[in-house]
N, C-alpha and C positions, 0 to 999 in steps of 0.2 A: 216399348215393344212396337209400335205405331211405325217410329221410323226405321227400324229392323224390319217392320214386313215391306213398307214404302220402298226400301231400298230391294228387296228381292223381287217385286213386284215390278220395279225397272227393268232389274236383269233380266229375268222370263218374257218379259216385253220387246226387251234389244237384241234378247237373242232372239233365232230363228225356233219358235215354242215347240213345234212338232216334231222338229228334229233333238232338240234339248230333249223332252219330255221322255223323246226313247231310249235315250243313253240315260236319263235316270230310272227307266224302267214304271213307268207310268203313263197314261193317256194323257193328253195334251189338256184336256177340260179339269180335269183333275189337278195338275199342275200350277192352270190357270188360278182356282179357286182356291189352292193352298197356298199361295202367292198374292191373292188379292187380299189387300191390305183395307180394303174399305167390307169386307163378308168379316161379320161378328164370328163363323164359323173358322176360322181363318186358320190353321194349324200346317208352321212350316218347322219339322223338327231336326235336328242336328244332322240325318243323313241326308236329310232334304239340302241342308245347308251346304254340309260339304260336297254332294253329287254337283249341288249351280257353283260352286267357284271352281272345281276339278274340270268340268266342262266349258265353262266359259274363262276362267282366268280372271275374273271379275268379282274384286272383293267391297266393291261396297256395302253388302250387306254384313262382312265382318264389320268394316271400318262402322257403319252405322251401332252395330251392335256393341262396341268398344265403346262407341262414342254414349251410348246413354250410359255405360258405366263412369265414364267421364278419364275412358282411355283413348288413345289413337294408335294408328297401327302403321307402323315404321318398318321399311324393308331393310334386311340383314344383309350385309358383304359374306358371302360365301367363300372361305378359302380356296385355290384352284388346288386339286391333290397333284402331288407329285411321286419321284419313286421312294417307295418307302423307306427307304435306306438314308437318304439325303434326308427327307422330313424327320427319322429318329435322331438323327446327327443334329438337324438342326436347332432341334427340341432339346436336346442335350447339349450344346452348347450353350443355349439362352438358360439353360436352368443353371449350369454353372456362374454362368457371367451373374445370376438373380446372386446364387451364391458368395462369389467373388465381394459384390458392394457390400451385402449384407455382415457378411465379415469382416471388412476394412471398418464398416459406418461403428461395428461394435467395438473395434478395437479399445477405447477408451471407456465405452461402457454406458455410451447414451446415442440416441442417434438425432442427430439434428435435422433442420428444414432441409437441407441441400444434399445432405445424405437421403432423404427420406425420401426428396423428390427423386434421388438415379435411381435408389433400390424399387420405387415404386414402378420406374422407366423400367425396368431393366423386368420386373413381373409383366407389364405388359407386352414386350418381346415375347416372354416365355409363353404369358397363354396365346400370343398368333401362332406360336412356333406349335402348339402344342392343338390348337386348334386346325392347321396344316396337317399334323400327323393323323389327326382323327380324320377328317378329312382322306386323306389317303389313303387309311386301313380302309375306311367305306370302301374307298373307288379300285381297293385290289381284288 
């Protein structure tokens, strides 16, 4: 917890506090104090949390608080959406092609390393493709 407040305790520091403080909807002493990580008082709770990364953009005090779980926090490639139409097309083609190997590999009734790695290739297409579509339904 130490280094989850240490790290909030930077933010509210590096940011501009008076102006933070307002956009989270609190006095700036108040902010101070629930962010100082050396006051036994010290209470910074999940709104608190997500208000200082929403406002600042600045996730060290996730990455801290990952990190004493003994996680770290890795950023995601977001699909670009496109028009819906080409993304359901293209999600439908990958799923056939998923289909397509999956069928050949069984033909004989086992499926081997070399089969297992396209069919495996061929499921990753589908969840981009499928990932893309989701993607684009949001952004219509």
């Amino acid at each position: 917890m130490q280094e989850f407040l240490k790290a909030c305790h930077a933010v509210v520091h590096d940011a501009e506090t008076k102006n933070l403080a307002t956009l989270m909807g609190m006095p700036p002493v108040s902010l101070l104090q629930r962010a100082n990580a050396e006051y036994d008082g010290a209470w910074f709770n999940v709104k608190h949390l997500y208000a200082l990364i929403l406002h600042t953009n600045d996730l060290r005090p996730l990455a801290a608080l990952a990190g004493e779980f003994g996680h770290s926090i890795v950023p995601t490639n977001q699909p670009m959406p496109i028009n819906v139409h080409q993304a359901l097309g293209r999600a439908t083609l990958e799923f056939a092609e998923v289909t397509v190997e999956t069928h050949a590999a069984m033909a004989d009734g086992r499926v081997d390393q070399v089969e297992r790695a396209r069919i495996l290739k061929e499921i990753a297409h589908a969840e981009e493709a499928l990932a893309q579509l989701k993607a684009s339904i949001k952004a219509a």
